[in-house]
C-alpha positions, 0 to 999 in steps of 0.5 A: 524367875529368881535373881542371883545378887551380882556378889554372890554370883560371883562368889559362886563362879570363884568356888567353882573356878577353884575347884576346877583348878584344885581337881586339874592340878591333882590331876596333873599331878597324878600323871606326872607322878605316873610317868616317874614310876613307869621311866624311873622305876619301871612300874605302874601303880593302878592304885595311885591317887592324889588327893589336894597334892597328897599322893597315895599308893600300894605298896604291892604296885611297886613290884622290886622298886626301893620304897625309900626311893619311890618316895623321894622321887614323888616328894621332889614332883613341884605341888606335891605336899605329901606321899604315902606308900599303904601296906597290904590292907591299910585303909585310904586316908582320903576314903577313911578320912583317917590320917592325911598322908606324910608330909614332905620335910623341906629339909630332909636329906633327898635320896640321890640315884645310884648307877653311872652319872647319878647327878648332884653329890653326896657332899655340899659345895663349901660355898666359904672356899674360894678355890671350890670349882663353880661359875662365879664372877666378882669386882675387887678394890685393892688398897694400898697395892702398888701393881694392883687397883681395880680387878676382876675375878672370874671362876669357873668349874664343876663336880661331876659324879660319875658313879654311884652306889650304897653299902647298907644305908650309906652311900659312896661315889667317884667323880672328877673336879675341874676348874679356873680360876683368873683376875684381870686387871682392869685398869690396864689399857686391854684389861690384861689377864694378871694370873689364872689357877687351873684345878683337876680332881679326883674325888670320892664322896661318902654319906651317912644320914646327916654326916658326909665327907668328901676325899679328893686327888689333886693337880693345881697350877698358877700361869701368870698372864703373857701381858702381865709378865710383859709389862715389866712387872715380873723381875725373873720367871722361876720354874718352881717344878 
């Protein structure tokens, strides 16, 4: 009986745990990407395969479906590493050995969907605006502020898409915009609320490759707070509308 050293055994048991676990996870994968080409696009691909992430099709199994948008929505599966939608008689890579799929560039611009409630935006939120609706809460030290010391402010908000479409490459959108935005006064006894900005939107978005631009309707209103105007701090209140 021939005696395996205990390192390489090891080593064996090791290779096959990872090999068993590369082939489990193209697996899953293959069945992921399955099930966002039946619920997304209404299609099944017989001929899909994933080989060490990378995901392969015919583009004869897509039916009507928007290749650029079959591929965006495979890239965005978590593990996939590249997707390639072959042509009427072009070979396999993972067959031929030819050229391995293309790669998913981090950076490229994802297709977003079109139709009602599409999700996400064609714009980026300007992350430098103070006054762009979002959740956010911070600490604020006043100097040399006689009413003012130690403060907290506090937003929160939202852009909703509610429709999107396309017109040739580009693509355009409507949605609304909502938002508060409020500091307190934390050295006051019940930490009173000193003012709050209300904002409601109508916006239309615009993009085209790399360039996009956003449009936006608007009502803003500043409310000081009741406690803030009882404490004497306020000389007279103005209606300024």
């Amino acid at each position: 009986m021939t005696k395996v050293p205990g390192a390489l055994l090891l080593l064996l048991l090791a290779t096959s745990t990872g090999w068993a676990a590369d082939a489990a996870t193209d697996a899953y994968l293959a069945g992921y990407a399955g099930a966002v080409l039946e619920r997304e696009f209404k299609t099944r691909a017989p001929s899909l395969r994933v080989v060490d992430g990378s995901v392969t099709l015919d583009a004869t199994d897509l039916g009507s479906a928007d290749r650029t948008q079959v591929e965006s929505a495979l890239s965005q599966i978590r593990g996939v590493t590249g997707v390639q939608i072959r042509d009427r008689g072009e070979i396999d890579p993972a067959v031929a050995g030819g050229a391995a799929p293309r790669p998913v560039d981090p950076k490229a611009p994802r297709e977003l969907a079109i139709g009602f409630l599409p999700g996400g935006g064609l714009f980026q939120a300007l992350i430098a605006d103070p006054r762009w609706p979002h959740f956010a809460a911070a600490y604020q030290r006043y100097l040399n502020d006689q009413k003012l010391g130690n403060v907290a402010a506090v937003s929160f908000g939202e852009s909703f898409m509610l429709y999107r479409d396309k017109i040739g490459t580009a693509r355009w959108e409507v949605g609304i915009q909502a938002g508060v935005f409020s500091f307190f006064d934390l050295d006051a006894p019940s930490m009173d609320l000193v003012n709050a900005d209300y904002l409601v939107a109508l916006v239309a978005g615009y993009r085209l490759g790399r360039f996009s631009a956003l449009g936006r309707l608007f009502h803003q209103s500043s409310h000081l707070g009741d406690e803030y105007l009882l404490s004497n701090l306020v000389a007279g209140r103005v209606n300024v509308s």
